[in-house]
ZADO-1210 file (C-alpha; in nm, 4 decimals, padded with zeros to 6 digits):
<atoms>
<atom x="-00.8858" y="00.5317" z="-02.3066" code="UNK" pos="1"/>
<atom x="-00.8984" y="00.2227" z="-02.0451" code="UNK" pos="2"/>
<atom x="-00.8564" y="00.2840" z="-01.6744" code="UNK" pos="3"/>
<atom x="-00.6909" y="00.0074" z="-01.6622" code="UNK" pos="4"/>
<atom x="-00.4112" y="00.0942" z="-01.9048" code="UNK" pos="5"/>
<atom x="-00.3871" y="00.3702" z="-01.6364" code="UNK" pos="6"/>
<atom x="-00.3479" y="00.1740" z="-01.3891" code="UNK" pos="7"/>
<atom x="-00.0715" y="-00.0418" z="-01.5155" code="UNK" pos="8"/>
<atom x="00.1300" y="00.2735" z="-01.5780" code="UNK" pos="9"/>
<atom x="00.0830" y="00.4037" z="-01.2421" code="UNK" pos="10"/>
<atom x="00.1685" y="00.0478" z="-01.1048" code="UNK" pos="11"/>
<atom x="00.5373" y="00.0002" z="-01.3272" code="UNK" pos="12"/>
<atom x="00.6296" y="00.3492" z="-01.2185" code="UNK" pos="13"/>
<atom x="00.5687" y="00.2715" z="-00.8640" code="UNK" pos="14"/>
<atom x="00.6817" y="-00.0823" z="-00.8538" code="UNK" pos="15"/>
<atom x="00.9600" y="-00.0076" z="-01.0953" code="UNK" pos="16"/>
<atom x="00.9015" y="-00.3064" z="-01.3589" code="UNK" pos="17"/>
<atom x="00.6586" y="-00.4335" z="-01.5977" code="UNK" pos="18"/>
<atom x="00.6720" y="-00.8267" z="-01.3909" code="UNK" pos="19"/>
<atom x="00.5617" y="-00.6759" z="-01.0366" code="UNK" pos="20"/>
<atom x="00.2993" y="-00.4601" z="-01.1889" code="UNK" pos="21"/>
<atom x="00.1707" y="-00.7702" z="-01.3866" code="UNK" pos="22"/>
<atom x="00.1416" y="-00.9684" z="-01.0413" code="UNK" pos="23"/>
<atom x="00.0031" y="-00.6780" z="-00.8434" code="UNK" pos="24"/>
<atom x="-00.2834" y="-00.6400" z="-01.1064" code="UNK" pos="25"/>
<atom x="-00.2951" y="-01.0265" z="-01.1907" code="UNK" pos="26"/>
<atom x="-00.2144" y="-01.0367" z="-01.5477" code="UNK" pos="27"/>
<atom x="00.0700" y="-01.1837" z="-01.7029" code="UNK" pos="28"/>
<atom x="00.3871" y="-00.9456" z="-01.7742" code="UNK" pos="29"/>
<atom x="00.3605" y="-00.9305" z="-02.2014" code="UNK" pos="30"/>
<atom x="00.0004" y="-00.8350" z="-02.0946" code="UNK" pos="31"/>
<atom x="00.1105" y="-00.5215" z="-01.9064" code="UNK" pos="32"/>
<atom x="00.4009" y="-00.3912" z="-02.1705" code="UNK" pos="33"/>
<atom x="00.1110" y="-00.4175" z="-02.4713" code="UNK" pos="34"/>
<atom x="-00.1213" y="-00.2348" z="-02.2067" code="UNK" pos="35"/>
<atom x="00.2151" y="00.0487" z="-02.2039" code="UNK" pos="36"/>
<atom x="00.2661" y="-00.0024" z="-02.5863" code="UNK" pos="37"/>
<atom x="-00.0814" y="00.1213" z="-02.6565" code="UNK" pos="38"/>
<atom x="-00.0828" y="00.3445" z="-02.4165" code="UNK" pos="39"/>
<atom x="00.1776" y="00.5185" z="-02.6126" code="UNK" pos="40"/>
<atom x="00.0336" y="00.4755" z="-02.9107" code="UNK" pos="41"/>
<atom x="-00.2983" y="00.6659" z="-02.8070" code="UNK" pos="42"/>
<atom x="-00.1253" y="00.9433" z="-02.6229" code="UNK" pos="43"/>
<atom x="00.1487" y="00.9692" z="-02.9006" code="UNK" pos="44"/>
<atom x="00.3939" y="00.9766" z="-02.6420" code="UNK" pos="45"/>
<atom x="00.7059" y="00.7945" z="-02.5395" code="UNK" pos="46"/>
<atom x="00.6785" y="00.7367" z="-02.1731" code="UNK" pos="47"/>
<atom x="00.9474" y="00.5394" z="-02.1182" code="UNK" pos="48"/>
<atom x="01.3356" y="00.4933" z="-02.1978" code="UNK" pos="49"/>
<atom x="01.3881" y="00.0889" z="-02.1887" code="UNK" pos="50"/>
<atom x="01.7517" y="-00.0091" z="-02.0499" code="UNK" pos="51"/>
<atom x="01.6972" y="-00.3851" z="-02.0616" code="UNK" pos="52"/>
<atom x="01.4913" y="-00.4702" z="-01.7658" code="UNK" pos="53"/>
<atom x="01.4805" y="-00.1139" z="-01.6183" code="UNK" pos="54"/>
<atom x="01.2194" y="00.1539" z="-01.7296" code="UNK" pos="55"/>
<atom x="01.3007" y="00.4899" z="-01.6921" code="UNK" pos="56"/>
<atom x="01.0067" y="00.7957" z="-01.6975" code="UNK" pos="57"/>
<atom x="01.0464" y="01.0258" z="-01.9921" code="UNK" pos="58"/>
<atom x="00.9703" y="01.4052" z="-01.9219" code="UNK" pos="59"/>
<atom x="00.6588" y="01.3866" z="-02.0448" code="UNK" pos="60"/>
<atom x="00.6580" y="01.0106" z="-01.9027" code="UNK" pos="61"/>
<atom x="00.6639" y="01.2228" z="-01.5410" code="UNK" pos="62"/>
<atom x="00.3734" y="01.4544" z="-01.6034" code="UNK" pos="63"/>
<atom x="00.1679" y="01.2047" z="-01.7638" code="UNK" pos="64"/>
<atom x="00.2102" y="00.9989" z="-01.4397" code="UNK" pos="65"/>
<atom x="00.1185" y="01.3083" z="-01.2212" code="UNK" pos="66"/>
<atom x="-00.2518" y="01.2819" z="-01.3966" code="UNK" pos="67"/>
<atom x="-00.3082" y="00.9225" z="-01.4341" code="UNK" pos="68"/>
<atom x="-00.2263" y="00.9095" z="-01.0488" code="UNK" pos="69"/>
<atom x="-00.4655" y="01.2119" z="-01.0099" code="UNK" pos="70"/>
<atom x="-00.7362" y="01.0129" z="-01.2236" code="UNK" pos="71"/>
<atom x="-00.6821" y="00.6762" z="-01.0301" code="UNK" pos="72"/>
<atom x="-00.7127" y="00.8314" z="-00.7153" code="UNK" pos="73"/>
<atom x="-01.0289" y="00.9543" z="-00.7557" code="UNK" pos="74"/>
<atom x="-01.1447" y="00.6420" z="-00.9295" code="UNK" pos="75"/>
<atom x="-01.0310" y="00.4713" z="-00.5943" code="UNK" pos="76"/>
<atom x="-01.2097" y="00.7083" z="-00.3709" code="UNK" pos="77"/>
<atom x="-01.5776" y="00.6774" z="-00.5777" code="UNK" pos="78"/>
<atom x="-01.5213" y="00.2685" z="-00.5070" code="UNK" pos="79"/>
<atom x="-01.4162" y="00.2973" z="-00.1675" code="UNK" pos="80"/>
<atom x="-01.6887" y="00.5701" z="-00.0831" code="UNK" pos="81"/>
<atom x="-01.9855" y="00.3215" z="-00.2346" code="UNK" pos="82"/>
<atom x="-01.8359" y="00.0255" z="-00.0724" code="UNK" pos="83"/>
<atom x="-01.8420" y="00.2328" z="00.2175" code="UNK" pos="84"/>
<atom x="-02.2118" y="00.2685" z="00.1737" code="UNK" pos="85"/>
<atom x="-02.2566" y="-00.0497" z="00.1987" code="UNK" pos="86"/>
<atom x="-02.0516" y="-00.1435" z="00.4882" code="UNK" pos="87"/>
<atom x="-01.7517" y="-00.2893" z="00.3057" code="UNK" pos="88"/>
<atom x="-01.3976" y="-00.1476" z="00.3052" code="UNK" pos="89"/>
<atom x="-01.2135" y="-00.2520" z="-00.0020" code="UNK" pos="90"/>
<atom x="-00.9113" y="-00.0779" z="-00.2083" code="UNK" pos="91"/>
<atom x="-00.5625" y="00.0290" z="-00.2046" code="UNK" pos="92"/>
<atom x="-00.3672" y="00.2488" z="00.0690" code="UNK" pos="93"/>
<atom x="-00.0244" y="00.3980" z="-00.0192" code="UNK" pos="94"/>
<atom x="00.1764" y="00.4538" z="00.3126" code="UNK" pos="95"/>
<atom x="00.5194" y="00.6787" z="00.3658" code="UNK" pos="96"/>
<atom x="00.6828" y="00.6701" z="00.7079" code="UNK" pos="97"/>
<atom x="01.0014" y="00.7169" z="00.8413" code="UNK" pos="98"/>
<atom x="01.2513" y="00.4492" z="00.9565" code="UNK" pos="99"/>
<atom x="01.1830" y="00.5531" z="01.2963" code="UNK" pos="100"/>
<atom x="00.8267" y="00.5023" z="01.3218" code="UNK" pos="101"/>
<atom x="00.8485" y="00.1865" z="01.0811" code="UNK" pos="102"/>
<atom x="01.0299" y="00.0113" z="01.3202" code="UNK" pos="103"/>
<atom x="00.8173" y="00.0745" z="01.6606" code="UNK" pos="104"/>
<atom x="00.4674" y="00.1856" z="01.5273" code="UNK" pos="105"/>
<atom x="00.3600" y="00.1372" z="01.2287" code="UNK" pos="106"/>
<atom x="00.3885" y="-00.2241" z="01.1656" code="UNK" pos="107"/>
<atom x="00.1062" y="-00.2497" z="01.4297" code="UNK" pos="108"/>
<atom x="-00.1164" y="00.0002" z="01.3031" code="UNK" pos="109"/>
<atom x="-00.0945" y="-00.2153" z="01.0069" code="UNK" pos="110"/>
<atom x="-00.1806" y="-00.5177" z="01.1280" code="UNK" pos="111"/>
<atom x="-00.4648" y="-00.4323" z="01.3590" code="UNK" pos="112"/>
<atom x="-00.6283" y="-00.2454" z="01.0303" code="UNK" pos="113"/>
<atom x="-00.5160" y="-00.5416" z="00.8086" code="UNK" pos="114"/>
<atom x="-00.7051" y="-00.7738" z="01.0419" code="UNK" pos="115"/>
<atom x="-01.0028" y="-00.6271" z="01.0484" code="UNK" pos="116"/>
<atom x="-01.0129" y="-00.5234" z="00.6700" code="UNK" pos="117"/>
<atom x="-00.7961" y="-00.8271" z="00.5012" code="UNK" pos="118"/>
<atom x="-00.9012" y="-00.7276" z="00.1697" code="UNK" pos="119"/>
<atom x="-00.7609" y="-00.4120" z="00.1290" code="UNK" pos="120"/>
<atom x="-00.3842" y="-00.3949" z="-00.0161" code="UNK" pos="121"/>
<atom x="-00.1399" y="-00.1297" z="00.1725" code="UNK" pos="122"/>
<atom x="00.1822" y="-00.0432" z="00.0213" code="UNK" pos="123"/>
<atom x="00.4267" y="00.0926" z="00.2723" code="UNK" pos="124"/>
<atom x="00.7612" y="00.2703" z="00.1360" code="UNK" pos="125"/>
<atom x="01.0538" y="00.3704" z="00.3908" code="UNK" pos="126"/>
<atom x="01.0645" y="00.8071" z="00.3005" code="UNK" pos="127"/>
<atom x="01.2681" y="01.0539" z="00.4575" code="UNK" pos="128"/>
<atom x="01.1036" y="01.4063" z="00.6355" code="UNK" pos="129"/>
<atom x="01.1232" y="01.6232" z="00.2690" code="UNK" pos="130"/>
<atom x="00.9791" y="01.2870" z="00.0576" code="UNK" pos="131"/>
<atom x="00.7083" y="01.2254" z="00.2937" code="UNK" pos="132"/>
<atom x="00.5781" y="01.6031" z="00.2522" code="UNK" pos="133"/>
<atom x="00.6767" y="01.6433" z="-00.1369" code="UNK" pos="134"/>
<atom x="00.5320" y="01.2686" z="-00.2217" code="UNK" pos="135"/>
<atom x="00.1875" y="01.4022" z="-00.0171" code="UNK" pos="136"/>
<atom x="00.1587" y="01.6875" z="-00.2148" code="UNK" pos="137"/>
<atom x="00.2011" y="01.4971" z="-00.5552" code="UNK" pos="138"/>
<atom x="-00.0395" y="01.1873" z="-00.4561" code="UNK" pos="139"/>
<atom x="00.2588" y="00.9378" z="-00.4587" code="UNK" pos="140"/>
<atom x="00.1137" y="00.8063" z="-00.1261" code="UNK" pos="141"/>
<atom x="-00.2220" y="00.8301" z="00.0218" code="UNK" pos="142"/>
<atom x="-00.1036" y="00.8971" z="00.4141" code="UNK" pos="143"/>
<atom x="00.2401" y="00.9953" z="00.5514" code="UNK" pos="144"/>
<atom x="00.3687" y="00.9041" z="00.9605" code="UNK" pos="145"/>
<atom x="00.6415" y="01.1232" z="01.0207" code="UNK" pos="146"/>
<atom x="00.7205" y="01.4226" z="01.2556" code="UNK" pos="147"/>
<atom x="00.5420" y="01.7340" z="01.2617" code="UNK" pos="148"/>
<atom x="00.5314" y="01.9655" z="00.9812" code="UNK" pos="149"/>
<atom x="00.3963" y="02.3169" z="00.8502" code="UNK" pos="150"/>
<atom x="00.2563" y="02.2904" z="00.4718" code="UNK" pos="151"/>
<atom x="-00.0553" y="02.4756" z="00.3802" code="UNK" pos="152"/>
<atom x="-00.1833" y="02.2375" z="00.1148" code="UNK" pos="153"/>
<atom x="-00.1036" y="01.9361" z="00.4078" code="UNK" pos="154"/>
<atom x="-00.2872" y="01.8746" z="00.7634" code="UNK" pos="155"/>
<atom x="-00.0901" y="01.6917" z="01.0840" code="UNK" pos="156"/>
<atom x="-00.2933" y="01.4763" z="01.2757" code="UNK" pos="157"/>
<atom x="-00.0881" y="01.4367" z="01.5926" code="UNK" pos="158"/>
<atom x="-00.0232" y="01.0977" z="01.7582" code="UNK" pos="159"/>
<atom x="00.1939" y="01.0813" z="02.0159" code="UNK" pos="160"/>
<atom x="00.5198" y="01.2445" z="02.1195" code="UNK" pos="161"/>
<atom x="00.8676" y="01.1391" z="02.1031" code="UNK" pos="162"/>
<atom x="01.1920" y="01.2294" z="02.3032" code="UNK" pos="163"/>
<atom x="01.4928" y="01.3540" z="02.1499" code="UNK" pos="164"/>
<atom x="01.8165" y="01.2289" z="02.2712" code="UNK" pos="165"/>
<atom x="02.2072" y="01.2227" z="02.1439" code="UNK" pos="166"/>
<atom x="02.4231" y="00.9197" z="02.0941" code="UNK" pos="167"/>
<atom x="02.7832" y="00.9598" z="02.2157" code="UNK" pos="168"/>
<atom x="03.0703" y="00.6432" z="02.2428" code="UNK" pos="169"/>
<atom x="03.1020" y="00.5447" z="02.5928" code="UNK" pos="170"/>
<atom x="03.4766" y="00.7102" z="02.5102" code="UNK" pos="171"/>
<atom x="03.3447" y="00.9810" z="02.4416" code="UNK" pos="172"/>
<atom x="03.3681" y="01.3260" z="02.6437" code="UNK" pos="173"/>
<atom x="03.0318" y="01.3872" z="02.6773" code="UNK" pos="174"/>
<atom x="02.9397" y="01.0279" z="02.7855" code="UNK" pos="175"/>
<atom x="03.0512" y="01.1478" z="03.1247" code="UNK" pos="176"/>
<atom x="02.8043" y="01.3823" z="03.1539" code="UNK" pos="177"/>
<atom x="02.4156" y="01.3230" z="03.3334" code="UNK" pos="178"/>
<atom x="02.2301" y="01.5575" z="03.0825" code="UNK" pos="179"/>
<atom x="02.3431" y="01.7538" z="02.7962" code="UNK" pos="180"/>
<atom x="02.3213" y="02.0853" z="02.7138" code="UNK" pos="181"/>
<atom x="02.2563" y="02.1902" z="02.3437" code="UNK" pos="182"/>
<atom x="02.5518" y="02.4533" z="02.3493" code="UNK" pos="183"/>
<atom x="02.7925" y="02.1200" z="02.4264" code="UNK" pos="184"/>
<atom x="02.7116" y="02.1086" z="02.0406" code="UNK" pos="185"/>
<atom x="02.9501" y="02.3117" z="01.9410" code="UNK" pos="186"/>
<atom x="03.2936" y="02.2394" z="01.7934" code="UNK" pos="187"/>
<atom x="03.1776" y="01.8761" z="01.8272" code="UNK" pos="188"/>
<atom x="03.2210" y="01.6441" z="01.6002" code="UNK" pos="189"/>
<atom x="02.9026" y="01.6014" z="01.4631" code="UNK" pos="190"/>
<atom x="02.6998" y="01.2974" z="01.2187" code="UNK" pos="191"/>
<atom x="02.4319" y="01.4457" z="01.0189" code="UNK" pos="192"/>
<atom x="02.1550" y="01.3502" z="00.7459" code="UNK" pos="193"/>
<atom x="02.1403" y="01.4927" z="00.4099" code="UNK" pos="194"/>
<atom x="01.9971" y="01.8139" z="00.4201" code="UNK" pos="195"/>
<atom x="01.5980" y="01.8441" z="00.4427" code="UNK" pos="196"/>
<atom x="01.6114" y="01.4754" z="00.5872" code="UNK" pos="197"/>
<atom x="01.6681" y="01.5474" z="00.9558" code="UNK" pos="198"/>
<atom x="01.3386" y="01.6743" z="01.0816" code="UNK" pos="199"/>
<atom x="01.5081" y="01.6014" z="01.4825" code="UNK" pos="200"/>
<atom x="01.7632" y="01.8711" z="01.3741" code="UNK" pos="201"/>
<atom x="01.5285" y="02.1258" z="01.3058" code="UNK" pos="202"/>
<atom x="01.3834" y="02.0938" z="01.6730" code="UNK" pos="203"/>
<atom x="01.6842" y="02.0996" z="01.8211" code="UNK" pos="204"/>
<atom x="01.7875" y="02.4190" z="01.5855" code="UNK" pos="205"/>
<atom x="01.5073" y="02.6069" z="01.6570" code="UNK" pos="206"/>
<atom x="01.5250" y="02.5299" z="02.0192" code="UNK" pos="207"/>
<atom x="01.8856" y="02.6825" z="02.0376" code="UNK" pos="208"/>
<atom x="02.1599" y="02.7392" z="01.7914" code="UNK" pos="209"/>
<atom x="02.4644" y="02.5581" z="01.7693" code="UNK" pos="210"/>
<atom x="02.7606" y="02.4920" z="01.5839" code="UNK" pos="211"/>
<atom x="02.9408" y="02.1351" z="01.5411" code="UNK" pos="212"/>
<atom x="03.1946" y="02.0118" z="01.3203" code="UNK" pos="213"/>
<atom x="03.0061" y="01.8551" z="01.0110" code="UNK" pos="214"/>
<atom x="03.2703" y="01.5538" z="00.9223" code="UNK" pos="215"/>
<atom x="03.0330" y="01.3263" z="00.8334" code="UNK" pos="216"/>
<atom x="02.6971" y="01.2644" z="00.6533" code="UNK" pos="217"/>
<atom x="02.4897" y="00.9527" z="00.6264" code="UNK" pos="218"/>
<atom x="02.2059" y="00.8739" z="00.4593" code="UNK" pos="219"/>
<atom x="02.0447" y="00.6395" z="00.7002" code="UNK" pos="220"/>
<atom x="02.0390" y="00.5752" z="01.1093" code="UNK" pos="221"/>
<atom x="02.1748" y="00.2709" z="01.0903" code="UNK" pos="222"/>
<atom x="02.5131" y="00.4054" z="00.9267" code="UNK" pos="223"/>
<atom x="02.4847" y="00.7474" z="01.2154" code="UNK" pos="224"/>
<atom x="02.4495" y="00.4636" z="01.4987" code="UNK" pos="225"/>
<atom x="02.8168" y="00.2914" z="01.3311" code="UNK" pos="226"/>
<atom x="02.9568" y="00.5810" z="01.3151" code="UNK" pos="227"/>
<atom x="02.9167" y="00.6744" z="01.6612" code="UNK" pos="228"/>
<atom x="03.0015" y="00.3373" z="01.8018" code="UNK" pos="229"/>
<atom x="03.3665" y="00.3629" z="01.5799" code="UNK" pos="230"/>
<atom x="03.3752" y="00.6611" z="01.7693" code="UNK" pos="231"/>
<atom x="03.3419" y="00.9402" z="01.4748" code="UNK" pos="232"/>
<atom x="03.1194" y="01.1836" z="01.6287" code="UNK" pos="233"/>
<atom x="02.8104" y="01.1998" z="01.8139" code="UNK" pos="234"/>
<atom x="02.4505" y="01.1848" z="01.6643" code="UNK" pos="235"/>
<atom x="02.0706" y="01.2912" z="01.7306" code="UNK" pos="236"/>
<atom x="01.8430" y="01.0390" z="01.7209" code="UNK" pos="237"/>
<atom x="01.4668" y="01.0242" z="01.8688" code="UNK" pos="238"/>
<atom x="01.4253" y="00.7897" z="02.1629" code="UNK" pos="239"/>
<atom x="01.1918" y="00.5264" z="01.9510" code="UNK" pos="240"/>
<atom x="01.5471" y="00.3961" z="01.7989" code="UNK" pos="241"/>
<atom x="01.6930" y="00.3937" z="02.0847" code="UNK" pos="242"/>
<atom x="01.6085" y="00.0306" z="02.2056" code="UNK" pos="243"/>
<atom x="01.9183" y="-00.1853" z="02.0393" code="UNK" pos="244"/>
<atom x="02.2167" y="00.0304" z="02.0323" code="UNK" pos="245"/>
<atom x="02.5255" y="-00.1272" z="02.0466" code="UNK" pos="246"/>
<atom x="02.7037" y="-00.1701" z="02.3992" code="UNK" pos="247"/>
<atom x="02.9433" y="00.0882" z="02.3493" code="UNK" pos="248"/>
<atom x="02.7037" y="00.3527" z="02.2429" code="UNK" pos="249"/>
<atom x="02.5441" y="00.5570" z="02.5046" code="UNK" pos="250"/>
<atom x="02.2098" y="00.7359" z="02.4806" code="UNK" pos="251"/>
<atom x="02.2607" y="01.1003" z="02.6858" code="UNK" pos="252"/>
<atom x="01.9083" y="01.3514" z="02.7901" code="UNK" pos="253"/>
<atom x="01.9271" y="01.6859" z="02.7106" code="UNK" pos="254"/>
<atom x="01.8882" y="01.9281" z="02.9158" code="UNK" pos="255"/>
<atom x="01.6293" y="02.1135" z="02.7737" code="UNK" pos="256"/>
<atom x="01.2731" y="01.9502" z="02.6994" code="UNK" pos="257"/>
<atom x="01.3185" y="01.8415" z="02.3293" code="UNK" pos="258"/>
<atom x="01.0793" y="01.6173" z="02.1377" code="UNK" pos="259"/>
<atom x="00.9178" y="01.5782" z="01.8402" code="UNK" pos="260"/>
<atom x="00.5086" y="01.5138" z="01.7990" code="UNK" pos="261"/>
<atom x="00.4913" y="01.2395" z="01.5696" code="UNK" pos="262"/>
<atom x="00.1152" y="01.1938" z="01.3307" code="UNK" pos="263"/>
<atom x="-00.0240" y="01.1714" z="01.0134" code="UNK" pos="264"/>
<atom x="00.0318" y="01.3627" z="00.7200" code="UNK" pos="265"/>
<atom x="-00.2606" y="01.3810" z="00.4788" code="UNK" pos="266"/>
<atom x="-00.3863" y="01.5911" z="00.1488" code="UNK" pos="267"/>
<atom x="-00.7410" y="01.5929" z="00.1625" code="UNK" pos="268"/>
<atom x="-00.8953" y="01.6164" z="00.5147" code="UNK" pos="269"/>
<atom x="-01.2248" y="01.7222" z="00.4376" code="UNK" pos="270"/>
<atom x="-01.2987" y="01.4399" z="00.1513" code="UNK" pos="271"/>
<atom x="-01.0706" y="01.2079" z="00.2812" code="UNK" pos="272"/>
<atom x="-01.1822" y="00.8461" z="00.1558" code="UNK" pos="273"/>
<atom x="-01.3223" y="00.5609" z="00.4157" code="UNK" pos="274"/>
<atom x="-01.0262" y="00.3811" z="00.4140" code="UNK" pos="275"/>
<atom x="-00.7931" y="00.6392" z="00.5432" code="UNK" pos="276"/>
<atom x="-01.0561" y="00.7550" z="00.8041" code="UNK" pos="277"/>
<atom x="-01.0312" y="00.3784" z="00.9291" code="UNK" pos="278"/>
<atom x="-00.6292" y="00.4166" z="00.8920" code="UNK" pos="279"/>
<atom x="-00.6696" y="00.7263" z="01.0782" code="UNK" pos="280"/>
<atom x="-00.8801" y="00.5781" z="01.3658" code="UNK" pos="281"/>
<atom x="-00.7067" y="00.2842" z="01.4708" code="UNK" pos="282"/>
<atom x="-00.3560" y="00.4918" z="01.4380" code="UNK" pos="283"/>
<atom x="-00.5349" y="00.6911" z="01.7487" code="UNK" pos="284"/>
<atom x="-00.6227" y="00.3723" z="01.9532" code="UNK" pos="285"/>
<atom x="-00.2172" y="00.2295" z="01.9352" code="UNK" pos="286"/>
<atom x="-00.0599" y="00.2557" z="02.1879" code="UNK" pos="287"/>
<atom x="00.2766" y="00.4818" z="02.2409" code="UNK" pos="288"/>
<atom x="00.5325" y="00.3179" z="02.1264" code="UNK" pos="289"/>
<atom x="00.8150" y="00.4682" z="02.3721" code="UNK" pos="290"/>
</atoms>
């Protein structure tokens, strides 16, 4: 079988379409569905349900893409490690952050590596806490910038830390108050993530318990930083989004010391490939972003 019919599968289920896989890898779009077609054929599998333009992964369409990842990987790394050897950086790096760190830090990291190493691609996908760690584990992407985390099959680089704070409507109660204690939690109206997507939370939680009001759940900061300005509850946030709140949404201390260590979230640290040892070093040399 072709590497390259591996490839192109591992490109449409990441991209989600035949056409952007077909740009990515610089052929033309019929070029990549025959490339699918026959990959079929060999395997004598279907891989895909085809709704139109969408493409939706069979079953076997999901483990199938679990190995050809695997097997594209490690092509990836044997380039990169005999470019390497010759003083040239070239391939593909698969990024996950979270919104947070998109917005203040990463976008430099990226552009100081991109700079000095133009021709290597970098795909960079928006994750919450849970995806970051589960997408790591399966090889989605290559390196993850989120909050700290305990996985034994993962290692957490730390970068830098960042400051925990709550949100409150100038109307609000608590905007009265200098600092804020974490037992002011309770019977407060509170905002929350889905479950497993607030890593801040978890600080806070295992700092002190508390119970608020769950009303609402959102599904992105944005919508939490809304919510508190209509005045529907109060939020955590980390002090990196802090920066362009709305007027009538006030950023409060706690009391206690509560941060986050923000880093890197890898798979293989020992045999970790050139390129992310490069991504790795000039992630170091940024500067903190608060």
């Amino acid at each position: 079988m072709s590497m390259t019919k591996y490839r192109a599968f591992v490109h449409t289920v990441e991209l989600g379409s035949l056409t952007r896989a077909a740009e990515v890898m610089q052929y033309s779009q019929p070029g990549i569905s025959k490339m699918m077609d026959s990959l079929e054929d060999e395997l004598n599998l279907s891989l895909f349900v085809r709704k139109g333009p969408a493409l939706e992964l069979t079953e076997n369409g999901k483990q199938i893409y679990i190995y050809c990842k695997d097997i594209v990987r490690r092509e990836d790394e044997l380039i990169n490690a005999a470019n390497a050897m010759n003083g040239l950086l070239t391939g593909t790096i698969r990024i996950g952050a979270l919104n947070s760190i998109i917005l203040e830090y990463t976008p430099n990291v990226i552009k100081t590596y991109s700079n000095a190493h133009p021709i290597i691609q970098i795909f960079l996908d928006e994750l919450s806490y849970a995806e970051i760690i589960d997408d790591l584990k399966n090889g989605t992407i290559d390196i993850g910038f989120t909050s700290k985390f305990s996985e034994k099959s993962l290692d957490f680089i730390p970068l830098f830390k960042d400051p925990i704070r709550l949100i409150v409507n100038k109307d609000h109660p608590l905007a009265s108050c200098s600092k804020i204690p974490i037992s002011a939690l309770d019977n407060s109206d509170f905002i929350s993530l889905p479950p497993g997507g607030d890593d801040l939370l978890v600080v806070v939680r295992n700092r002190q318990k508390f119970t608020p009001i769950n009303k609402y759940y959102v599904h992105s900061d944005a919508a939490a930083v809304a919510m508190v300005s209509a005045g529907l509850g109060v939020y955590i946030i980390s002090e990196m989004q802090c920066r362009n709140l709305p007027d009538n949404v006030i950023k409060k201390e706690f009391e206690e010391d509560l941060f986050r260590v923000m880093g890197i979230g890898i798979k293989y640290t020992k045999n970790v490939s050139p390129t992310i040892k490069e991504m790795i070093r000039i992630s170091k040399l940024q500067e903190d972003p608060r």
